[in-house]
C-alpha positions in Angstrom: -86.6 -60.5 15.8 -85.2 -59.5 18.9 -86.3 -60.6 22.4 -85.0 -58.6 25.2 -85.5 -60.4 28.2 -85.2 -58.1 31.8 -86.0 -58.3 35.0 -89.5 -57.2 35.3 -90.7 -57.3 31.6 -89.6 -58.1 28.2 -89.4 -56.3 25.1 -90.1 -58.1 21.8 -89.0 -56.1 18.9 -89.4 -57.2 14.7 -87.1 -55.6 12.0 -87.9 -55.4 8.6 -86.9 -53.3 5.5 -86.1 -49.9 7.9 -89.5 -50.9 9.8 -89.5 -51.7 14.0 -92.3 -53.2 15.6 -92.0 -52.9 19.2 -94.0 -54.6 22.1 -93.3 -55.2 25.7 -94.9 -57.7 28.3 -94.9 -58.3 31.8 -92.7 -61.6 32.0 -89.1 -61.4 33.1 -86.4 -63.2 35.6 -87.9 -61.4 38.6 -91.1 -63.6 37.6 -88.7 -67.3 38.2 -87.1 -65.9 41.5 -90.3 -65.4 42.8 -92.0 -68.4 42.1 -89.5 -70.4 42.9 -89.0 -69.0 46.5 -92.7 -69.5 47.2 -92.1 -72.8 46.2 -89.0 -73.6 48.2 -89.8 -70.9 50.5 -86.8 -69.4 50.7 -86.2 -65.4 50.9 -86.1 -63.9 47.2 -82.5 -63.1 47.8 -81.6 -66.2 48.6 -83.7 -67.8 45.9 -82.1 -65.0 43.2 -78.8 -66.2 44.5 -79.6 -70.3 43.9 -81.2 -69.3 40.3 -77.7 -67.3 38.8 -75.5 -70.0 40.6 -77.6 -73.1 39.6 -80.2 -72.3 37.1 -80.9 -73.2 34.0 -84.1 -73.7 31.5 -85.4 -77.1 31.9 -85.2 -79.3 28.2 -88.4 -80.8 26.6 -89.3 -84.1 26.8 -87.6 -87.3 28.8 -84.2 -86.2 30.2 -82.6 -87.1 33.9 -83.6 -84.6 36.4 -80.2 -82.7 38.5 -79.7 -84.1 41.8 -80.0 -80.9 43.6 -83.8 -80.6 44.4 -83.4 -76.6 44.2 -82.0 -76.9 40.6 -84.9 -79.4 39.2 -87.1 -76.7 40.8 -85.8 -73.5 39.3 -85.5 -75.5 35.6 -88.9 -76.7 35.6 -90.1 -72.6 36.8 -87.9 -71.3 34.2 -89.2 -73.2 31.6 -92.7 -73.1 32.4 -92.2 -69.0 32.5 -90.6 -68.7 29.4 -93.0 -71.0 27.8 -96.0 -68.3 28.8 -93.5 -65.6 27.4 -93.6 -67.7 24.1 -97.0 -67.5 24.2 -96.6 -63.7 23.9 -94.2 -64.2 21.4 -96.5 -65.9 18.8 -98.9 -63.6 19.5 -96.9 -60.9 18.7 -95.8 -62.0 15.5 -99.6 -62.9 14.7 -100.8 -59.3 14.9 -97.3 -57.9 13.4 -98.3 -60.2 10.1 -102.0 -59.8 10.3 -102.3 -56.2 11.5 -99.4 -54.7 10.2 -98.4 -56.3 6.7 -95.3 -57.8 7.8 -93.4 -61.1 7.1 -92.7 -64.0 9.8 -89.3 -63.7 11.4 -86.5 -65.6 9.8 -84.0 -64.6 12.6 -83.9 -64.7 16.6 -81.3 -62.5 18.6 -81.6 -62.7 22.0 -80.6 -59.8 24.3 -81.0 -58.7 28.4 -79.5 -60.3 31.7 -82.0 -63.0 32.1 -81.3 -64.7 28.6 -77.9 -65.4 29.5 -79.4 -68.5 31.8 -78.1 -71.7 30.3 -80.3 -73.2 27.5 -82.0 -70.7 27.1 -81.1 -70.1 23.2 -82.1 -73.9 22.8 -85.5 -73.3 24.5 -86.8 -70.9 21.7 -84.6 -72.6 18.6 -87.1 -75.8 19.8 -90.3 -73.4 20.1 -89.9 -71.1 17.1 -88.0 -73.3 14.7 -85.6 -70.7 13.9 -81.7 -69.8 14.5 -81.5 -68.4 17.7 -78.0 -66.3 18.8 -77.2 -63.6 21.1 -77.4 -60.3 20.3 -73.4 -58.4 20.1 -74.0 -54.3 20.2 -70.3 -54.7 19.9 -70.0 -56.0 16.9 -69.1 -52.4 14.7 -68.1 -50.5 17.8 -63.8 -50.3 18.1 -62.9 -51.7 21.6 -60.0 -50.6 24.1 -57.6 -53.4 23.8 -57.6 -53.3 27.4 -60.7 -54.6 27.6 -61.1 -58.3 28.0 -63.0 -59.4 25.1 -63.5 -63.2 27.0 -65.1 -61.8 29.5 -66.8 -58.9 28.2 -68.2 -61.8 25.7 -70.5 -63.5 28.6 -72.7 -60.2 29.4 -72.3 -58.3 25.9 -75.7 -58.9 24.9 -77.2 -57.2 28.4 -75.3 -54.1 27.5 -77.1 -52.8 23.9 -78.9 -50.2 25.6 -75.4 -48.9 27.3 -73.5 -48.7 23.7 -77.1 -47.7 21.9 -76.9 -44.7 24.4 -73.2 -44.1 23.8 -73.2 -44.0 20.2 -76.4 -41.8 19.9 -74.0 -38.7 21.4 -71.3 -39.6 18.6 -73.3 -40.4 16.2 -76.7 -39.9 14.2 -79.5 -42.2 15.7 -81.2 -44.9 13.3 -84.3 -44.1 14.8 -85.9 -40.7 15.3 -89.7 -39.0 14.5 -90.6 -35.8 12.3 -94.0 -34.9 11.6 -92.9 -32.2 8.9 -95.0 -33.9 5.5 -92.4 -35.8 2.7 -92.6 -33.1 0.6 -91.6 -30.2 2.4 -88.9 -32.7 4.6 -87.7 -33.2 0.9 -87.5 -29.3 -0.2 -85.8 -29.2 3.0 -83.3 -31.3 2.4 -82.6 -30.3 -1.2 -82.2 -26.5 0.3 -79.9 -27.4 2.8 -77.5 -29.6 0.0 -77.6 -26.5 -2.2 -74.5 -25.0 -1.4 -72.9 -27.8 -0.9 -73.6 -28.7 -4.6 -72.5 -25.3 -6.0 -69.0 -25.6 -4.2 -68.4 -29.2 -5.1 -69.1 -27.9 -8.6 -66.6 -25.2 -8.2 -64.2 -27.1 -6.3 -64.3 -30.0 -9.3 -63.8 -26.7 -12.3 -60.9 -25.8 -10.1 -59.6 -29.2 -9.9 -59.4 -29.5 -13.5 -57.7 -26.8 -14.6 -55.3 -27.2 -12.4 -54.5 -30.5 -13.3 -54.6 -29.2 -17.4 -51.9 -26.5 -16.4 -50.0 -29.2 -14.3 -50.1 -32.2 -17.0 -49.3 -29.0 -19.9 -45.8 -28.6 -18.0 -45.1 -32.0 -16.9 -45.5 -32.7 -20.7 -43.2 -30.0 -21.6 -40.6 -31.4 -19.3 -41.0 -35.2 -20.5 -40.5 -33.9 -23.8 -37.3 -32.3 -22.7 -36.2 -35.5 -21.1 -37.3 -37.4 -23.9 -34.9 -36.0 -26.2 -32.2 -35.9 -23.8 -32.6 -39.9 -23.5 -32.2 -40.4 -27.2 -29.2 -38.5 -27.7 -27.7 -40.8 -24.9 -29.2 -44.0 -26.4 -27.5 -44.0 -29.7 -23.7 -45.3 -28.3 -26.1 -47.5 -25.7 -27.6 -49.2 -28.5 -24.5 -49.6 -30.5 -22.9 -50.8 -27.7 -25.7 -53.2 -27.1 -25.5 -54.6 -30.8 -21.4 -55.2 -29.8 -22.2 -57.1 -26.5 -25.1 -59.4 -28.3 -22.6 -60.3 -31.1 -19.9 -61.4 -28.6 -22.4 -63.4 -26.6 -23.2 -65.1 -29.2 -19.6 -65.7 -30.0 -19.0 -67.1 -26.5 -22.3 -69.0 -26.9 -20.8 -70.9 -29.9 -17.8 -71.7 -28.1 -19.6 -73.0 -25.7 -21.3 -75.3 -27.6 -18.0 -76.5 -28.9 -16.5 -77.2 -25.9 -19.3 -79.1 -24.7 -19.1 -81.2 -28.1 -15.5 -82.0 -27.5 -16.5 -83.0 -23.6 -18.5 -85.0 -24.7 -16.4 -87.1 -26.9 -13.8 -87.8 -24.1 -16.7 -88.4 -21.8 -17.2 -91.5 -24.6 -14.0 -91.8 -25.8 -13.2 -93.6 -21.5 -16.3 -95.3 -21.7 -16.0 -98.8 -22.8 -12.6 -99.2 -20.4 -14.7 -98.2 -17.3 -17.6 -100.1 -18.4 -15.4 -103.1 -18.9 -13.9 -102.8 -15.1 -17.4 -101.8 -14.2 -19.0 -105.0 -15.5 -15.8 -107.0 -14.1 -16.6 -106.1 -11.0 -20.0 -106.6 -10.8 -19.3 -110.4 -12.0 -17.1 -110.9 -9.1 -19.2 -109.1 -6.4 -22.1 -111.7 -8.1 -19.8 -114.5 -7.5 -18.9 -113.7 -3.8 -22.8 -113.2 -2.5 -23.9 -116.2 -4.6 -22.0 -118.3 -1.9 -19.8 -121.7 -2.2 -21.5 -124.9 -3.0 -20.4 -128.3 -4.4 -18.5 -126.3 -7.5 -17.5 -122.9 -6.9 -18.8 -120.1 -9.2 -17.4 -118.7 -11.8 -18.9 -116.2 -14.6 -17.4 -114.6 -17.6 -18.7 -112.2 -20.6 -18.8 -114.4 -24.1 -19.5 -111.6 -26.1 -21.6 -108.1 -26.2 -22.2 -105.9 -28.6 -24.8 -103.0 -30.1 -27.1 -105.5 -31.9 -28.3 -108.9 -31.7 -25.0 -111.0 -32.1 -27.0 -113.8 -33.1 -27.8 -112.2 -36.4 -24.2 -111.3 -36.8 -21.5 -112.9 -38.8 -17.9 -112.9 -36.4 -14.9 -112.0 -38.0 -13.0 -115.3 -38.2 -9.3 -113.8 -38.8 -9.9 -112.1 -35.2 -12.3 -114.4 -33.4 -10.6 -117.1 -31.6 -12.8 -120.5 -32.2 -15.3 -120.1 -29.1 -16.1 -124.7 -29.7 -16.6 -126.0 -25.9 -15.5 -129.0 -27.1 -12.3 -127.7 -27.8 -9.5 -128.7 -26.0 -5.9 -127.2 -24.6 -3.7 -129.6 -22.9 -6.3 -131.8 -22.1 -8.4 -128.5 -20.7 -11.3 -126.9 -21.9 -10.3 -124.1 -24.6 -13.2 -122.3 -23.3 -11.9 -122.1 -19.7 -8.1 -121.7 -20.7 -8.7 -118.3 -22.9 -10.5 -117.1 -19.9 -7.3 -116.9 -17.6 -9.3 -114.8 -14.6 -12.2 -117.7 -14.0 -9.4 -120.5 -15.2 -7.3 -119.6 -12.1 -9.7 -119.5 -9.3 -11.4 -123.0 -10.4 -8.4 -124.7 -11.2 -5.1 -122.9 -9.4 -2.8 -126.3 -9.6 -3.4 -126.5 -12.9 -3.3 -122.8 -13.9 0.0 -122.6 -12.5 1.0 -125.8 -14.3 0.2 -124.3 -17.8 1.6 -121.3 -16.7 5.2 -122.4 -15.8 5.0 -124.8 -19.3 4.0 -121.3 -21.4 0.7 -123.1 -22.0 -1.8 -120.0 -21.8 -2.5 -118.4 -24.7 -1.3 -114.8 -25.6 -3.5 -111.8 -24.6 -4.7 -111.2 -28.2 -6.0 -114.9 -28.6 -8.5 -114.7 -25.3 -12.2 -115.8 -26.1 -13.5 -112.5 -28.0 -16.0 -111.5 -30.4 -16.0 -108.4 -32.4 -18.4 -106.2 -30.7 -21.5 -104.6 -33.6 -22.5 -101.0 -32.9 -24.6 -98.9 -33.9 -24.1 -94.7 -34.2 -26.7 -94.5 -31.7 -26.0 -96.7 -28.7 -28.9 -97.1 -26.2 -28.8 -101.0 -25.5 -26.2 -103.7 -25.5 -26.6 -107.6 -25.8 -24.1 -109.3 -23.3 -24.0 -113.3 -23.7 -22.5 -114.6 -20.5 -21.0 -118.0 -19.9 -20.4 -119.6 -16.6 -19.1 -123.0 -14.5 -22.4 -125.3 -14.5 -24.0 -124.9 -10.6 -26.8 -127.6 -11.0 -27.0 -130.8 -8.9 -29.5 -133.0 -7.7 -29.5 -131.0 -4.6 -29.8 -128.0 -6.0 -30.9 -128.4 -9.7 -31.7 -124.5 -10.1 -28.2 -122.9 -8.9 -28.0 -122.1 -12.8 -31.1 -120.0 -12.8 -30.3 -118.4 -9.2 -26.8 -117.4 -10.0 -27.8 -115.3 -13.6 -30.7 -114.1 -11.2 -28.1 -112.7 -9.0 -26.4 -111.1 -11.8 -28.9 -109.5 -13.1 -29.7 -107.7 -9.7 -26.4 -106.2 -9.7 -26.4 -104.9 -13.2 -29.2 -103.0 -12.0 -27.4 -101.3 -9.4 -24.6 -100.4 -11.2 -25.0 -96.4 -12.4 -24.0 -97.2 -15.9 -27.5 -98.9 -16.4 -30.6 -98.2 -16.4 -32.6 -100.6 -14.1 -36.4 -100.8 -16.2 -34.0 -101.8 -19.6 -31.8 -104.3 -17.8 -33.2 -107.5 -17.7 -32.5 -111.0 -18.8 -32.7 -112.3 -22.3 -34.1 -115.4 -23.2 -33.6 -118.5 -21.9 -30.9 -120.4 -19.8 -28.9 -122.8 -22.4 -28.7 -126.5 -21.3 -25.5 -127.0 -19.4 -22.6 -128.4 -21.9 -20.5 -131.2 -20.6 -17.0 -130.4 -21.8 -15.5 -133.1 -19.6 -17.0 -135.6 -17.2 -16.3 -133.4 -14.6 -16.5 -129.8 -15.7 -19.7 -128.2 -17.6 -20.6 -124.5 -18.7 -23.9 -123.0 -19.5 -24.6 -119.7 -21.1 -27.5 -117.1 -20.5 -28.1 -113.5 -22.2 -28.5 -110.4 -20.3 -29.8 -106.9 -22.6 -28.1 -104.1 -20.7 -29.9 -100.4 -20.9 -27.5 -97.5 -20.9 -28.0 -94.4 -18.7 -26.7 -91.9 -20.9 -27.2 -92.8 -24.7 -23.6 -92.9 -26.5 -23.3 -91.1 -29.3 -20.5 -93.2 -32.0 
């Protein structure tokens, strides 16, 4: 449904299958200026000039009136006017479903200069209970990009008879009367399409045989071609066959070189893993901090498998008793001369002017287990007893620590390096010195192949 809302009257108009229903009443804007300049008694061009500056359509129910006593005015009139042109509304659409057979709206455009007064599209989306938007003529028509399409937005919908008037001189109009009966219109028709019929016919014969003579030639050329091309492709292929053969050769190669690669990659492992697990002991050490007894931390043994479960080869495993001693001094601590040093430099330097130490090949070793595959290795770590009664778990804080900085290290992987078991019971090896020993499973980034 469209309501076309002017000056003097108002057109309501119902679409429906290629059907228009038209009616028009006499209730439009002129009918709010004039009431409200008998009310404020004001001249009508005054009044006309206070309603487009200040008007709008007064809401339903409780709401706070404007301040202006001019504005309340004109939104009460408005509303009160537009209610009586509902009234004509409803009535409309009574006889238009009654009278003529057709269905209730299900749709609200709205169209003319006095619809574009604020709330207006509210007023009849409360009274008819329907969607309610203004009408756009411009909606399929191409616009001059020139124009301003923000401005030309706010009055659109007061210009469909302008654009309905343009378009019927360029183009057929939707609406238009002939008396002639369906039948003969029909006959008519079919008459006028005649020729039009016969020369598409002719047109499409034509088309065809043109395109059967084209394809015929264009298939006597590709055959032409085709032959040409397989004359050349013989050598192509053959030369083809030659290049696959010596990509596979350098594929092969390839594959051997990265074999051999990999073996040295392996073959300098266990020496950089060795400094690599050196050095993490002593940067352990030197965050752990200085306390009654200074720290000191040193590998037992490691290997592929669980060294527990593992028989050590006695004619090259130095004896590895902490009750052993050397010159009065742990045996433990003397084959270890890094750790022996920093605890005890007097002494170290004792046993070393008196040729005391031990030779290289008889420091604290076991005979490291591996398997083909390594993934894992089991480290069992020894180090200087840290508990005291003022700090009873140094012991538990320092293998913490070292822990934490295997996991940093890019040898290992951090989810498979963790600690193993639990921390031994420090052993007193002399009333002053002690040692306790923890295990550590370390989880190799790269898996070694052996």
């Amino acid at each position: 449904m469209l309501l076309d809302i002017g000056a003097k009257s108002s057109n309501i108009l119902l679409f429906e299958n290629g059907k228009v229903f038209v009616r028009s009443v006499n209730v439009g804007a002129n009918t709010i200026t004039q009431e409200f300049a008998g009310e404020a008694k004001i001249p009508f061009a005054k009044a006309e000039q206070i309603k487009i500056e200040n008007g709008f359509v007064g809401l339903g129910g409780a709401y706070e009136e404007p301040e202006s006593a001019h504005e309340a005015a004109i939104s009460k009139i408005a509303r009160q006017v537009l209610t009586r042109f509902h009234v004509q509304v409803n009535q409309t659409i009574q006889f238009y479903r009654g009278q003529q057979g057709g269905s209730a709206p299900v749709r609200v455009f709205l169209a003319g200069g006095a619809a574009t007064m604020p709330y207006t599209t509210q007023f009849f989306a409360e009274k008819l209970n329907l969607p309610v938007e203004y009408f756009n003529p411009f909606r399929s028509v191409p616009i001059d990009p020139a124009v301003d399409l923000a401005e030309l937005s706010k009055v659109a919908h007061s210009l469909g008879e302008v654009v309905g008037l343009a378009l019927r001189n360029i183009a057929r109009c939707p609406v238009e009367l002939n008396l002639v009966p369906k039948s003969i219109r029909s006959r008519q028709i079919l008459e006028a399409k005649k020729p039009f019929f016969i020369a598409t016919v002719a047109s499409v014969a034509v088309v065809v045989l043109t395109y059967g003579v084209f394809f015929g030639r264009i298939t006597e050329v590709k055959r032409d071609s085709l032959a040409q091309l397989n004359k050349s492709l013989v050598p192509l292929k053959a030369r083809m066959d030659e290049l696959d053969e010596q990509q596979r050769l350098i594929k092969q190669a390839q594959d051997e070189v990265n074999v051999y690669t990999a073996y040295l990659r392996d073959r300098f492992f266990w020496p950089e893993a060795l400094v690599e697990m050196r050095n993490l002991l002593v940067r352990a050490e030197e965050k752990f901090g200085a306390g009654p007894r200074e720290a000191g931390v040193w590998i037992e043994s490691f290997g592929a498998v669980n060294l527990e479960d593992v028989e050590p080869d006695e004619s090259t495993t130095p004896s590895n008793n902490p009750n052993e001693l050397i010159h009065g001094m742990p045996a433990v601590l003397v084959r270890n001369p890094i750790y022996f040093e920093r605890l005890y430099p007097e002494i170290y330097r004792m046993f070393k002017e008196r040729g005391w130490l031990p030779k290289p090949e008889d420091y604290l070793a076991v005979k490291p287990q591996v398997n083909t595959n390594l993934v894992t290795i089991n480290v069992k770590f020894r180090a200087v007893n840290l508990n005291n009664p003022i700090d009873p778990s140094a012991n538990g804080r320092l293998a913490f620590s070292i822990a934490e900085e295997f996991k940093k290290s890019n040898l290992f992987d951090p989810n498979g390096t963790k600690l193993s078991g639990d921390l031994q019971e420090p052993e007193m090896v002399t009333p002053t010195f002690g040692t306790f020993g923890f295990g550590m499973t370390l989880k190799l980034k790269n898996e070694m192949q052996l």
